[in-house]
Z-matrix of the N, CA and C atoms (Angstrom, degrees):
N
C 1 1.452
C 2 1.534 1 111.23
N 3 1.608 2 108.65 1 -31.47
C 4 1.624 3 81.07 2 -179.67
C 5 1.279 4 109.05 3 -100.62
N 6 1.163 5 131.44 4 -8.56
C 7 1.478 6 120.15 5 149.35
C 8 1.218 7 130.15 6 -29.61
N 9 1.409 8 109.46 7 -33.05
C 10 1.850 9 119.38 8 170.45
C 11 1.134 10 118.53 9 -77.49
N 12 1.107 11 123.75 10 -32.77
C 13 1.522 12 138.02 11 157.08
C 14 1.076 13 136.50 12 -51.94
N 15 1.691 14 111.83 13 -40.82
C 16 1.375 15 116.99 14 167.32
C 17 1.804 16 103.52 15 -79.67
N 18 0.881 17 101.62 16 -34.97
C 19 1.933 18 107.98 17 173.52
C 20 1.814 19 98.25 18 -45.68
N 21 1.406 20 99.84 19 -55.14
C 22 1.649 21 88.25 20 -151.34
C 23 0.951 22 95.01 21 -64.49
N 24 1.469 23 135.66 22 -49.59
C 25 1.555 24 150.26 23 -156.29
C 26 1.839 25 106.00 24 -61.89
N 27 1.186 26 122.40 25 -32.42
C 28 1.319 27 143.77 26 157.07
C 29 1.422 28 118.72 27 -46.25
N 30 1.726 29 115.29 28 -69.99
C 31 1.285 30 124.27 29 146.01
C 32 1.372 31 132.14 30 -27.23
N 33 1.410 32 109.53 31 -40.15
C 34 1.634 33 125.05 32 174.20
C 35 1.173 34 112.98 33 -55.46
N 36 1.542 35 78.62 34 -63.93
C 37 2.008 36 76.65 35 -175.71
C 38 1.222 37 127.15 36 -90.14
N 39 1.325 38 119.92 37 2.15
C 40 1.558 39 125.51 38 162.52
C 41 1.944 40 105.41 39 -61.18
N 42 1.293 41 87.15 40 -42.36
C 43 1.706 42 80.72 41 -179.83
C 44 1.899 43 107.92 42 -85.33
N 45 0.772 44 99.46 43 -8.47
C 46 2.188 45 94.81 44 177.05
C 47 1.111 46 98.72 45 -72.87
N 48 1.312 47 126.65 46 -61.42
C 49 1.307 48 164.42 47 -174.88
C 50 1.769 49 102.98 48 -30.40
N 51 1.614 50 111.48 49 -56.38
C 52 1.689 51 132.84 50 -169.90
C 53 1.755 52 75.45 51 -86.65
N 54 0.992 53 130.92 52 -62.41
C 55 1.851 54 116.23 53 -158.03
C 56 1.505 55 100.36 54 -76.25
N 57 1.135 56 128.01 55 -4.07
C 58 1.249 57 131.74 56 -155.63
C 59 1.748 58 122.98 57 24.55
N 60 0.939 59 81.33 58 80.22
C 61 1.656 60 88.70 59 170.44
C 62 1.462 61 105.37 60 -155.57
N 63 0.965 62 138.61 61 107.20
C 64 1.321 63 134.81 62 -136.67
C 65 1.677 64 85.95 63 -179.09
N 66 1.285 65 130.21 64 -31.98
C 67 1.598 66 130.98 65 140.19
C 68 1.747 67 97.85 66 77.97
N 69 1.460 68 126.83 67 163.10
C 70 1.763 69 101.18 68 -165.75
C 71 1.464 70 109.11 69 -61.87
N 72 1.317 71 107.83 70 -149.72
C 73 1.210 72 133.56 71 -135.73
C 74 1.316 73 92.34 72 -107.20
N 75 1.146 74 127.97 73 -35.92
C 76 2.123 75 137.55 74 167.90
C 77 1.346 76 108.71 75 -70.23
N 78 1.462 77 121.77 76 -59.06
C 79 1.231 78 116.60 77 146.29
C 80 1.770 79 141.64 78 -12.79
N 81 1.334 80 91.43 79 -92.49
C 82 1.621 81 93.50 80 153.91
C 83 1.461 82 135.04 81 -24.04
N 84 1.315 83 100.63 82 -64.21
C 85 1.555 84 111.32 83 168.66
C 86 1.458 85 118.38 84 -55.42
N 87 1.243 86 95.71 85 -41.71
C 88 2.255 87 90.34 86 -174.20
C 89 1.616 88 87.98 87 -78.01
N 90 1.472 89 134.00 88 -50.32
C 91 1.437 90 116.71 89 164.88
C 92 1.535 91 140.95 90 -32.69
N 93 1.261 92 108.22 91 -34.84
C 94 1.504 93 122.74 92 172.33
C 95 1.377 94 115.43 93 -105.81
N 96 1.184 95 116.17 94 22.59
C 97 1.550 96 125.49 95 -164.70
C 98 1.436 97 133.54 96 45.39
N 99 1.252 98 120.13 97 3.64
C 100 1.674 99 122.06 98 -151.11
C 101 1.481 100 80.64 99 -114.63
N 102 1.981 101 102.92 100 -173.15
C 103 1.490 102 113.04 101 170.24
C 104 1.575 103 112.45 102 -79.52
N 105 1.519 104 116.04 103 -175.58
C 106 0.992 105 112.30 104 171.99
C 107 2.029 106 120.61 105 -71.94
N 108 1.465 107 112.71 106 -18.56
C 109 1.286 108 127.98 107 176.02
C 110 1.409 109 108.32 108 -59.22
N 111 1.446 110 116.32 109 -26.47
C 112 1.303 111 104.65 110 -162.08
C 113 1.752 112 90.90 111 -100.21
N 114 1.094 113 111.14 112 -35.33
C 115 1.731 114 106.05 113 173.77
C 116 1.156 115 99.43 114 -33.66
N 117 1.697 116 111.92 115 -71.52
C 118 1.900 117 114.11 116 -162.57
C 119 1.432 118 89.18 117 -72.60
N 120 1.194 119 167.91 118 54.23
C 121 1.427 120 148.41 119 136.58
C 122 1.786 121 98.35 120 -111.09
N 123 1.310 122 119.22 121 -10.79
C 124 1.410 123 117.39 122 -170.72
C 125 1.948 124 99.98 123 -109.44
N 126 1.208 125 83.23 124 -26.04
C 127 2.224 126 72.39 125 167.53
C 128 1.319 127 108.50 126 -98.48
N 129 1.222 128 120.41 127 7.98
C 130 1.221 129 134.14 128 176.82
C 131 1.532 130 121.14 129 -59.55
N 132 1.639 131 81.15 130 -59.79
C 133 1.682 132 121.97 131 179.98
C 134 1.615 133 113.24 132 -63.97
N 135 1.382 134 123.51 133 -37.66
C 136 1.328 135 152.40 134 -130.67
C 137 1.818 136 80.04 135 -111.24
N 138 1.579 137 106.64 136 -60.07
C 139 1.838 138 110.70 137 -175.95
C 140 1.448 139 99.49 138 -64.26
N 141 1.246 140 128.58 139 -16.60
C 142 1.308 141 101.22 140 176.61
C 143 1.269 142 108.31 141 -121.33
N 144 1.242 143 153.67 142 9.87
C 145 1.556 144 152.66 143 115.23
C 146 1.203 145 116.21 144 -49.35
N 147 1.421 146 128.26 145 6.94
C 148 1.491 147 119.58 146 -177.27
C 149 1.670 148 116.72 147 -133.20
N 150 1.332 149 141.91 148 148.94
C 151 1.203 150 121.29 149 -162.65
C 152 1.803 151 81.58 150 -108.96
N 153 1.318 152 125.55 151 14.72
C 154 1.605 153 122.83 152 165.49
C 155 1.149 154 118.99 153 -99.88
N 156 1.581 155 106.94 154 116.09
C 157 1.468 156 99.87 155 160.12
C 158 1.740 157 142.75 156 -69.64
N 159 1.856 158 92.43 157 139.34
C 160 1.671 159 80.94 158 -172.05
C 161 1.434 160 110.38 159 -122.52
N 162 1.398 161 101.31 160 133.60
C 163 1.679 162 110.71 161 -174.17
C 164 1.382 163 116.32 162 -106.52
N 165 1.443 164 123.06 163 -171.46
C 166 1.237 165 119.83 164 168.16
C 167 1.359 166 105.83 165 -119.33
N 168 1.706 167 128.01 166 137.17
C 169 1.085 168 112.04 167 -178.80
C 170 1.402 169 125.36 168 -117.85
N 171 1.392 170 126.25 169 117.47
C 172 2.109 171 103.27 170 -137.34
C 173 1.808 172 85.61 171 -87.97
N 174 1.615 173 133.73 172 -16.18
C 175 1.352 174 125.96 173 177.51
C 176 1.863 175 96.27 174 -68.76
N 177 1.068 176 138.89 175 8.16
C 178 1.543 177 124.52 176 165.68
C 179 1.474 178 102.75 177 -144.73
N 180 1.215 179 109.19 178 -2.36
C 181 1.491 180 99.09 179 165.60
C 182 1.631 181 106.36 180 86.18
N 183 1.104 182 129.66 181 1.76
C 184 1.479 183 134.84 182 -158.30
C 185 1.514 184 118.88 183 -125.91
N 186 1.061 185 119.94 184 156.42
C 187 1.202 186 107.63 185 150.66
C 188 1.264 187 131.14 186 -105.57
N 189 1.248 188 144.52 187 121.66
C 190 1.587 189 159.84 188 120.48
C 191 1.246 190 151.26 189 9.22
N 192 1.273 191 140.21 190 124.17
C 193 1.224 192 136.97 191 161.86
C 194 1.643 193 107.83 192 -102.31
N 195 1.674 194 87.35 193 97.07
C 196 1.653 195 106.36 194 -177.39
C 197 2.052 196 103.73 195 -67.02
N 198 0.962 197 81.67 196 144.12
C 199 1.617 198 95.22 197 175.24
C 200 1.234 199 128.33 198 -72.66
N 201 1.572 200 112.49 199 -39.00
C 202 1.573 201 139.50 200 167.16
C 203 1.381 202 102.30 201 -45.56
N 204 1.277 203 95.01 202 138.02
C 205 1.596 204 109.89 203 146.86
C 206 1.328 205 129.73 204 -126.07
């Protein structure tokens, strides 16, 4: 069961993430219910399953899939 949980919560923010609104990092967390540790332990996961980089961007408030490499 919490494997599904961390899935959905993953899912979540893959899509905040593309709309960017995903809003800081306290945010996020009371959004996805967890602490803020588990936010950064889940883009963590995401930066290294992904060949996209993801930033935070404080001019939209969001975090990103930066284009740069």
């Amino acid at each position: 069961m919490a494997g599904l949980k961390y899935y959905e919560r993953t899912k979540l923010l893959i899509e905040l993430i593309e709309k960017k609104k995903t809003g800081s990092p306290s945010k996020l967390a009371k959004r996805l219910q967890v602490n803020k540790r588990t936010v950064y332990r889940i883009l963590d996961d995401l930066r290294l399953s992904s060949s996209v980089e993801i930033v935070y961007c404080k001019d939209s408030e969001s975090y990103i899939f930066s284009k740069n490499n």
